[in-house]
Backbone as CSV, one residue per row, in Angstrom:
resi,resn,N_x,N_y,N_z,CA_x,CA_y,CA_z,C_x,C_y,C_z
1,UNK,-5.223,16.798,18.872,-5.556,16.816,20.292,-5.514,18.235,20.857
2,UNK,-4.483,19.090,20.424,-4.295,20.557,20.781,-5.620,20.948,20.802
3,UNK,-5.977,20.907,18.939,-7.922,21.774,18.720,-8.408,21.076,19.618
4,UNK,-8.611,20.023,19.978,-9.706,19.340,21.124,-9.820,20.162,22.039
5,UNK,-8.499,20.285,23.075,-8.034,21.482,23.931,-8.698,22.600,23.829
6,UNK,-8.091,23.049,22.937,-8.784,24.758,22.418,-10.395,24.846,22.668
7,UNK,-10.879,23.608,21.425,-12.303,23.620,21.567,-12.945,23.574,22.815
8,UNK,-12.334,22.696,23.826,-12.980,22.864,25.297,-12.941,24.243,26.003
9,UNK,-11.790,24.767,25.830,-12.017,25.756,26.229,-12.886,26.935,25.598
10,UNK,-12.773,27.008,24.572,-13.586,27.973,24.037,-15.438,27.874,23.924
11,UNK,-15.592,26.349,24.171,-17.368,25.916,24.517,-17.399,26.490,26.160
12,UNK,-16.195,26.931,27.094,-16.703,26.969,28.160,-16.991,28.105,28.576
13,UNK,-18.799,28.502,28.628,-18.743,29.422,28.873,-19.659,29.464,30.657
14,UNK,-20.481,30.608,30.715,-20.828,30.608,32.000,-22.594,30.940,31.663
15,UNK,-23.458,29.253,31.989,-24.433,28.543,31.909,-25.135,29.098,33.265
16,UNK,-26.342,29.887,33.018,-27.361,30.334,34.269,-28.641,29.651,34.091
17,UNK,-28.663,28.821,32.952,-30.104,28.565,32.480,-29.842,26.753,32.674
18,UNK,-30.889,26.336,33.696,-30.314,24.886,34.111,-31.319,24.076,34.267
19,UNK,-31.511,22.972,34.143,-32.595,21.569,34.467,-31.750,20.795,35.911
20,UNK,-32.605,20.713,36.289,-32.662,19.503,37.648,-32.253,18.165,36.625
21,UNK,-31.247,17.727,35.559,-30.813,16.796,34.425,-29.492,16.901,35.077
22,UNK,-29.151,15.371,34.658,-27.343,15.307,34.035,-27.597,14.357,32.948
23,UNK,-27.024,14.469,32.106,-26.318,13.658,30.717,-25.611,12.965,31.246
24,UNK,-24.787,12.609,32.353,-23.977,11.657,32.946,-24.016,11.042,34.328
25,UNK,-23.658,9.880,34.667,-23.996,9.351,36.329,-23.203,10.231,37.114
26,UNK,-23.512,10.024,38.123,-23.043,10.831,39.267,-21.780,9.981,39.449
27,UNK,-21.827,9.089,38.985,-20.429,8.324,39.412,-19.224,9.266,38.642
28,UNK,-19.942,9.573,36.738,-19.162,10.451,35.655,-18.369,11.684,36.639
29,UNK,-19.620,12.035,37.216,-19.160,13.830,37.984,-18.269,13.612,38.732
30,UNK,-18.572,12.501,40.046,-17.308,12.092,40.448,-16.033,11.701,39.805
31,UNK,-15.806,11.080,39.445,-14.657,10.737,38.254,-14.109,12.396,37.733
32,UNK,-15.018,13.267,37.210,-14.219,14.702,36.866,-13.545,15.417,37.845
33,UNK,-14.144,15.171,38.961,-13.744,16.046,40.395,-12.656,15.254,40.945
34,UNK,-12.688,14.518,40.552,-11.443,13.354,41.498,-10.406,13.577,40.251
35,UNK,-10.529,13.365,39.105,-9.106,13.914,37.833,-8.622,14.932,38.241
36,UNK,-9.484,16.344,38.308,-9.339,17.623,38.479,-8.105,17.615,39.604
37,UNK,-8.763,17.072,40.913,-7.905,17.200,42.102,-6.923,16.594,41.889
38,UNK,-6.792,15.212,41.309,-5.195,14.842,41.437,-4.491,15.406,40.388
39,UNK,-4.607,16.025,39.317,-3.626,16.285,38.172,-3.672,17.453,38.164
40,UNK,-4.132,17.987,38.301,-4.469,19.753,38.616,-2.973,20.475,39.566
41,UNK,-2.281,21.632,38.784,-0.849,21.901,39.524,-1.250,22.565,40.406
42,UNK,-0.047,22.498,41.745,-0.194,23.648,42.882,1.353,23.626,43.487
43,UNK,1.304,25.481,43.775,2.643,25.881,43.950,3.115,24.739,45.152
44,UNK,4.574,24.149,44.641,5.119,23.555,45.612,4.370,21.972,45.978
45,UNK,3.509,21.937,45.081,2.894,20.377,44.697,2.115,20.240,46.455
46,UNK,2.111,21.687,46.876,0.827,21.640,47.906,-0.325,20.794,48.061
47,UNK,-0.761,20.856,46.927,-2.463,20.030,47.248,-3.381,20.163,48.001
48,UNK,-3.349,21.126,48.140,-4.118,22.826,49.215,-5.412,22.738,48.638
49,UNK,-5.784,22.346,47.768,-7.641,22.314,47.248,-8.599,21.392,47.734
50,UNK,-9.539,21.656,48.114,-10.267,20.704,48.612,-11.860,20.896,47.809
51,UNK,-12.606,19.806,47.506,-13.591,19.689,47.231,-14.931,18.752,47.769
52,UNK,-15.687,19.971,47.377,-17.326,19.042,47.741,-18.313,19.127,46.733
53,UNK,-18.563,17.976,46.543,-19.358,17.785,45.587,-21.023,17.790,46.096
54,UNK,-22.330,18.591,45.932,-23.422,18.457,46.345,-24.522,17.882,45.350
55,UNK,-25.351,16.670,45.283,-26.320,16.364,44.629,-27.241,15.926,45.408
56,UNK,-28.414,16.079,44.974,-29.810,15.711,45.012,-30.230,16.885,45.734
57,UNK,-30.901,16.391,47.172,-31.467,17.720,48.300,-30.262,18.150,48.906
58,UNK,-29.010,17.914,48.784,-27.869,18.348,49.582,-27.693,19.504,49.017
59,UNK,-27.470,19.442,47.477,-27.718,20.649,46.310,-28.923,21.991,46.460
60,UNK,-29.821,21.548,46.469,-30.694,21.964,46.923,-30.796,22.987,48.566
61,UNK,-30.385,22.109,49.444,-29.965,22.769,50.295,-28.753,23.712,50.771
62,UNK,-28.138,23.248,50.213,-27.231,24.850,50.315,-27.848,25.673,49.372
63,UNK,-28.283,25.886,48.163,-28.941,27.437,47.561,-29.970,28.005,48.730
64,UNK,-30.748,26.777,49.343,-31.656,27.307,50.251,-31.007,27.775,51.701
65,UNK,-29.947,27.693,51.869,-28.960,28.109,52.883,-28.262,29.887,52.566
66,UNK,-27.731,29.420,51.024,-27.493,31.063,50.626,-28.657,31.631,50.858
67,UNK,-29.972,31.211,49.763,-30.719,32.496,50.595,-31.192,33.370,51.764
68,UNK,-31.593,31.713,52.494,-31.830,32.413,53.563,-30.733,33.569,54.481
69,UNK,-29.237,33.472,54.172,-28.074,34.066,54.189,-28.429,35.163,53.936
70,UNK,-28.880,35.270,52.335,-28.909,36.302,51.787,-30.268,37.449,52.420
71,UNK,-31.407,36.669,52.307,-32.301,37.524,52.894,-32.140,37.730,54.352
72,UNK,-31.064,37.535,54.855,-30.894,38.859,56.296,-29.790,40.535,55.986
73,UNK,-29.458,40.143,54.798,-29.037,41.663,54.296,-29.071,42.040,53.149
74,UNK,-30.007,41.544,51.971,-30.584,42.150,51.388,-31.929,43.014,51.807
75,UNK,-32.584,44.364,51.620,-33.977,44.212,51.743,-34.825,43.804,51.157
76,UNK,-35.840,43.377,51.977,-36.910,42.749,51.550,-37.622,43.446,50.164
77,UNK,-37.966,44.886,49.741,-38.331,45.009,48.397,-37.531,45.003,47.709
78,UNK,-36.342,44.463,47.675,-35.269,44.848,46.721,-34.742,43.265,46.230
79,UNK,-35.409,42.061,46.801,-35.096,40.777,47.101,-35.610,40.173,45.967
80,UNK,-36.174,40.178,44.717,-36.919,39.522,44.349,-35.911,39.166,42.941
81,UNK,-34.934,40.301,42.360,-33.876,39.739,41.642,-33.175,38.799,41.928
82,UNK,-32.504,38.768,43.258,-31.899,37.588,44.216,-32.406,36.682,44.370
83,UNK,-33.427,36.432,44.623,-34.111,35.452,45.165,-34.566,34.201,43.764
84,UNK,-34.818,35.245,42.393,-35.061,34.363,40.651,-33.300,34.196,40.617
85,UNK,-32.415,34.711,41.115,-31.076,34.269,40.995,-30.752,32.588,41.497
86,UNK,-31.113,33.192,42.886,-30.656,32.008,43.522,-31.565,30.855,43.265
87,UNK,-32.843,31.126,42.792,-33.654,29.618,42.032,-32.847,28.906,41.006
88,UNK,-32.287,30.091,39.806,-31.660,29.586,38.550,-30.732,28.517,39.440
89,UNK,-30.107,28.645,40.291,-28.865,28.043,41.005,-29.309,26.484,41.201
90,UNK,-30.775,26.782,41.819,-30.918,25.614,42.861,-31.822,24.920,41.710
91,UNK,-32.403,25.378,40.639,-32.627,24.485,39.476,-31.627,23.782,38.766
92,UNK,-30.782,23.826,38.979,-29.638,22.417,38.057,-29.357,21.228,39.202
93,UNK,-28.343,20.560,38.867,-28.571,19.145,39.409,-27.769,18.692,40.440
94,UNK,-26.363,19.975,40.793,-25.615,19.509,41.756,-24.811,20.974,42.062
95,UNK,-23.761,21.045,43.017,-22.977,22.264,42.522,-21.557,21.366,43.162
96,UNK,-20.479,21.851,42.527,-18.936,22.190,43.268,-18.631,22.733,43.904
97,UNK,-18.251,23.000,45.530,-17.875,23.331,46.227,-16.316,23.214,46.719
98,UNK,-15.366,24.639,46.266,-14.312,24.948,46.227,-13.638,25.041,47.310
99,UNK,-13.033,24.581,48.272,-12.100,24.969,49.327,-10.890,25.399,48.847
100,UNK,-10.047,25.895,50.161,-8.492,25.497,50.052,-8.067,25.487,51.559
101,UNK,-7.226,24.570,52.070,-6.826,23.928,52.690,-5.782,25.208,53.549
102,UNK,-6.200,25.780,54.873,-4.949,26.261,55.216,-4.263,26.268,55.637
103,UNK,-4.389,25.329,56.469,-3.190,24.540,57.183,-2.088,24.277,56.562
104,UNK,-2.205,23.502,55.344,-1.639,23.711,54.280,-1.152,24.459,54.084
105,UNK,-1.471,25.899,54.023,-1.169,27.152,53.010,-0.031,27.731,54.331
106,UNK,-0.122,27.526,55.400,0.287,28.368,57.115,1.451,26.988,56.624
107,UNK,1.386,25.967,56.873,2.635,24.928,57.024,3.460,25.017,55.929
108,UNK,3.374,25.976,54.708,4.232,26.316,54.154,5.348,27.390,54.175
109,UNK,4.135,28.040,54.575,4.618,30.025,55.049,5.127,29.580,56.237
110,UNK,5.290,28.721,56.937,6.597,27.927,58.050,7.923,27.575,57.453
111,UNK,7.311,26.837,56.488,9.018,25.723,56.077,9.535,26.845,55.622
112,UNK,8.821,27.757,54.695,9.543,28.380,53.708,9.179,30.342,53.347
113,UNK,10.186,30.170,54.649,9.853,31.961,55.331,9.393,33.070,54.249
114,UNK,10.822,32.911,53.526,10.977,34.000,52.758,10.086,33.947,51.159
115,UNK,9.384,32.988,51.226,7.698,33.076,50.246,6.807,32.790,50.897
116,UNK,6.830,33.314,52.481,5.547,33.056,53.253,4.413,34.262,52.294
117,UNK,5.118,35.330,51.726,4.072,36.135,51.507,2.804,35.794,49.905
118,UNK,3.491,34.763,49.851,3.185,34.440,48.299,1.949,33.402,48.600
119,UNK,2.310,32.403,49.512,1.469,30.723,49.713,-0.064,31.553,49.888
120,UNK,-0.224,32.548,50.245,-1.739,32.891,50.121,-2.245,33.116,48.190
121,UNK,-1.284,33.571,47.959,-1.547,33.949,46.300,-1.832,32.777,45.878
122,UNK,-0.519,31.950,46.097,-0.701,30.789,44.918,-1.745,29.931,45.256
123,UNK,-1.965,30.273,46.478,-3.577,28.935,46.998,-4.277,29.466,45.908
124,UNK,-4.877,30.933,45.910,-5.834,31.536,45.479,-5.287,31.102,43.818
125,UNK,-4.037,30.565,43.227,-4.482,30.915,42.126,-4.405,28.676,41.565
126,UNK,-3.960,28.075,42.407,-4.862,27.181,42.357,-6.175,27.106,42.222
127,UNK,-6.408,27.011,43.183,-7.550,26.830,43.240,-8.670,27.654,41.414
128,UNK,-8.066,28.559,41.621,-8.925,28.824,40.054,-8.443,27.794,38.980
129,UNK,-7.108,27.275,38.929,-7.207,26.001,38.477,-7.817,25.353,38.160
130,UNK,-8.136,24.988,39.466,-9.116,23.344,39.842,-10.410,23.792,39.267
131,UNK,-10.886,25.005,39.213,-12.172,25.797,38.785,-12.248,25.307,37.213
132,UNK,-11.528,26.172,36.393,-11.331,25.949,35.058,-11.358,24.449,34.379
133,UNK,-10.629,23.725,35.568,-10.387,21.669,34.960,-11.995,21.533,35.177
134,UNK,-12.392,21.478,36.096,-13.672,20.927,36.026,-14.971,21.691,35.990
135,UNK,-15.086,22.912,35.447,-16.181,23.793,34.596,-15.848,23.150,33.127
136,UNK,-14.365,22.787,32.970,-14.239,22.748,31.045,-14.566,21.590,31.235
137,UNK,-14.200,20.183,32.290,-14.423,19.295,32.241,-16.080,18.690,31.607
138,UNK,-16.859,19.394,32.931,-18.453,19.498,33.039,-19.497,19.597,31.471
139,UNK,-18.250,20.938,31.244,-18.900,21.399,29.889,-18.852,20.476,28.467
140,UNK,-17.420,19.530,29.067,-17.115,18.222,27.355,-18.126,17.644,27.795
141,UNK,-19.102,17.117,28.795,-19.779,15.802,29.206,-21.514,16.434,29.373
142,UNK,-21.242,17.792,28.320,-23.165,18.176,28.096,-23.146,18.942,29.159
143,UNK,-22.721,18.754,30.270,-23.158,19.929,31.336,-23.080,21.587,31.278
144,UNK,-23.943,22.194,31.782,-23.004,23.632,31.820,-23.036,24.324,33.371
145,UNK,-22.305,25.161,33.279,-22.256,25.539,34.649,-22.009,27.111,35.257
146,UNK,-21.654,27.450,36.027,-21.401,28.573,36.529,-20.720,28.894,37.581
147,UNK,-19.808,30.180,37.424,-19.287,30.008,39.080,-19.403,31.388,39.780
148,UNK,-19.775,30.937,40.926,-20.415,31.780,41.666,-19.576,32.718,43.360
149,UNK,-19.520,32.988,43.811,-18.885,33.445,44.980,-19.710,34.246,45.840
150,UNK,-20.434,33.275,46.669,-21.463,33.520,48.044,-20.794,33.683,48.983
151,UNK,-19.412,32.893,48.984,-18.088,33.067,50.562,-18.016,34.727,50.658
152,UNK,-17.780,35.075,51.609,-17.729,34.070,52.778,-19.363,34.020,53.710
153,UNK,-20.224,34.935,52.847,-21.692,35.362,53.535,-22.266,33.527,53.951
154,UNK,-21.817,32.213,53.611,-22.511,30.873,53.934,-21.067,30.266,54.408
155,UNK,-19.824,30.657,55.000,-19.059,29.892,55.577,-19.494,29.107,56.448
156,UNK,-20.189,29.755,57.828,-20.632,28.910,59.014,-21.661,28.232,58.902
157,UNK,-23.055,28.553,58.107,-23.947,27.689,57.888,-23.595,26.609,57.222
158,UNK,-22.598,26.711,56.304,-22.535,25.121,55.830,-21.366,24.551,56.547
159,UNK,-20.610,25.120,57.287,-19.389,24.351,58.049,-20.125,23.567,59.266
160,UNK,-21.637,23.954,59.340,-22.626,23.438,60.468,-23.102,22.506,59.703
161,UNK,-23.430,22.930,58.805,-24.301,21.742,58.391,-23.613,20.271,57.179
162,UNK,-22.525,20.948,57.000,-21.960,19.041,56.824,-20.081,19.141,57.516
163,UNK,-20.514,20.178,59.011,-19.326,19.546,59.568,-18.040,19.927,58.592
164,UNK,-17.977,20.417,58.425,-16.346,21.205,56.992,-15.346,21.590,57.938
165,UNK,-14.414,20.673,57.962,-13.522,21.340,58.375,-13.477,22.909,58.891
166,UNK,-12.710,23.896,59.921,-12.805,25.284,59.916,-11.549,25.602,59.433
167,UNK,-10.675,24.905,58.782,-9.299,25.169,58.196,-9.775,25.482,56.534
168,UNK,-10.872,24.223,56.220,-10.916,24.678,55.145,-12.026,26.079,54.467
169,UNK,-10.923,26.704,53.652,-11.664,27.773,53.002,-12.586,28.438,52.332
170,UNK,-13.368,28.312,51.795,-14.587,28.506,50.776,-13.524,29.512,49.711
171,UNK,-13.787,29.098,48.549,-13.207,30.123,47.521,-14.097,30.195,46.106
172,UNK,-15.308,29.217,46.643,-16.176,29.248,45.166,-17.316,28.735,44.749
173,UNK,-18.196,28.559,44.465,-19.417,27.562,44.143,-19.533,27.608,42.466
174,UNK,-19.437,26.175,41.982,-20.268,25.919,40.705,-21.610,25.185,40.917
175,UNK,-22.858,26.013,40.479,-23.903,24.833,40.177,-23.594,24.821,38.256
176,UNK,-24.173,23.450,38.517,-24.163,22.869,37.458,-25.372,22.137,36.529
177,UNK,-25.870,21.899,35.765,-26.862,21.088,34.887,-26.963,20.980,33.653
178,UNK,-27.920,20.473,33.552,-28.357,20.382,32.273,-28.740,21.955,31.521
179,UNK,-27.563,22.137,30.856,-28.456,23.793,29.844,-29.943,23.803,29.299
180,UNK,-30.568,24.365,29.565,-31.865,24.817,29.183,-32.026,25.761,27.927
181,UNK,-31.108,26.426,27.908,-30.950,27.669,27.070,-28.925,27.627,26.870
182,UNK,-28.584,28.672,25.724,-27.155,29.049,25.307,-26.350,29.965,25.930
183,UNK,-25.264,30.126,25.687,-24.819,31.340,26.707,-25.229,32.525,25.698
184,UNK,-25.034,33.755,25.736,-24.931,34.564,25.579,-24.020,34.936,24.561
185,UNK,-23.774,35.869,23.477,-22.489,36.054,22.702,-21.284,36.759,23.771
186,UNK,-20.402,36.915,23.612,-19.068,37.110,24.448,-18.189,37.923,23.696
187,UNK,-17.944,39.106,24.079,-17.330,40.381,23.516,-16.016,39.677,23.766
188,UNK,-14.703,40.488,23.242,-13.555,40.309,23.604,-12.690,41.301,23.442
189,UNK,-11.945,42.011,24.189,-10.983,42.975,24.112,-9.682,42.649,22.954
190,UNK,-9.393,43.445,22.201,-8.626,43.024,21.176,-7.177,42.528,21.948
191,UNK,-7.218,41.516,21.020,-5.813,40.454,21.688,-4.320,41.605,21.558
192,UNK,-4.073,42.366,20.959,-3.239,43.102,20.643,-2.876,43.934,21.946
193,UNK,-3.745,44.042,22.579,-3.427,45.121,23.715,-3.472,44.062,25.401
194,UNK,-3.980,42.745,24.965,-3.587,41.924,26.028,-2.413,41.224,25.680
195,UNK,-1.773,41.164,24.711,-0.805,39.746,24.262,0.676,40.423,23.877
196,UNK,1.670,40.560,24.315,2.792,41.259,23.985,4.122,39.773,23.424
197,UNK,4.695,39.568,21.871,5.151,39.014,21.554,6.504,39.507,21.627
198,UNK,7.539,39.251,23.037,9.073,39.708,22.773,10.260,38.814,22.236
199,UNK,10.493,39.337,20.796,11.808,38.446,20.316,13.294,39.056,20.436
């Protein structure tokens, strides 16, 4: 079961090449996003993450929300990398939409003064958590995916347009689909100079 582990993680890589496909019902995707959130750790068993799940034209419409985002400060001749970007995006079949909760994160840095300075960290490092459970998740069930960070340039357009809470945070976007193409090979810095063994 460990190699299973391992193996998920090591298939998960970061998927730009996508089909308007899933290999699984939308009910499946749900089911990953709903595991993720409840078993997924957070400092102080917070539960500070929040998620949105987008499919069909909802999907669709937020990439068409980033852009239009995007094309008021990119320039216009310089737009045309961005613009085959943000298609790759809005060609797969749904995306993840990352919050974190701050009310949450403030009603802690209350109870508990003297690590008020921390509850911003540990949101932030939840939440990459919840990222990792359900990108590796996505990736056992054929999907591949990507994660992206448009926040905060589409906070208010999409807090308009499906009503989002203003507590909650933006900290991430995965689109997701069907792979079209492989990732890429993946260099790695020798483990020796990241990994220190003290006995």
């Amino acid at each position: 079961m460990t190699q299973d582990f391992f193996k998920a993680l090591e298939n998960r890589r970061s998927i730009y090449s996508l089909a308007k496909e899933s290999p699984v019902s939308d009910e499946r995707i749900q089911e990953i996003v709903e595991f993720a959130v409840k078993y997924t750790p957070s400092a102080f068993n917070s539960q500070s993450t929040r998620v949105i799940v987008l499919l069909g034209d909802k999907h669709d419409r937020f990439w068409n929300i980033t852009e239009d985002q995007l094309r008021a400060v990119v320039p216009s001749d310089n737009f045309a990398p961005t613009e085959e970007k943000i298609a790759s995006f809005r060609n797969g079949y749904g995306t993840v939409l990352f919050f974190e909760d701050q009310t949450v994160v403030k009603d802690l840095q209350e109870q508990f003064a003297l690590y008020a300075d921390n509850f911003p960290i540990w949101s932030e490092q939840t939440s990459g958590m919840h990222q990792l459970v359900v990108w590796t998740a996505l990736e056992m069930e054929g999907l591949g995916a990507s994660l992206q960070h448009y926040n905060p340039l589409v906070d208010e357009a999409i807090q308009k347009e499906w009503d989002i809470p203003s507590n909650w945070k933006l900290r991430g976007q995965m689109p997701f689909g069907k792979p079209t193409m492989p990732a890429g090979d993946k260099e790695f810095k020798p483990l020796e100079e990241r990994v220190k063994v003290i006995k």
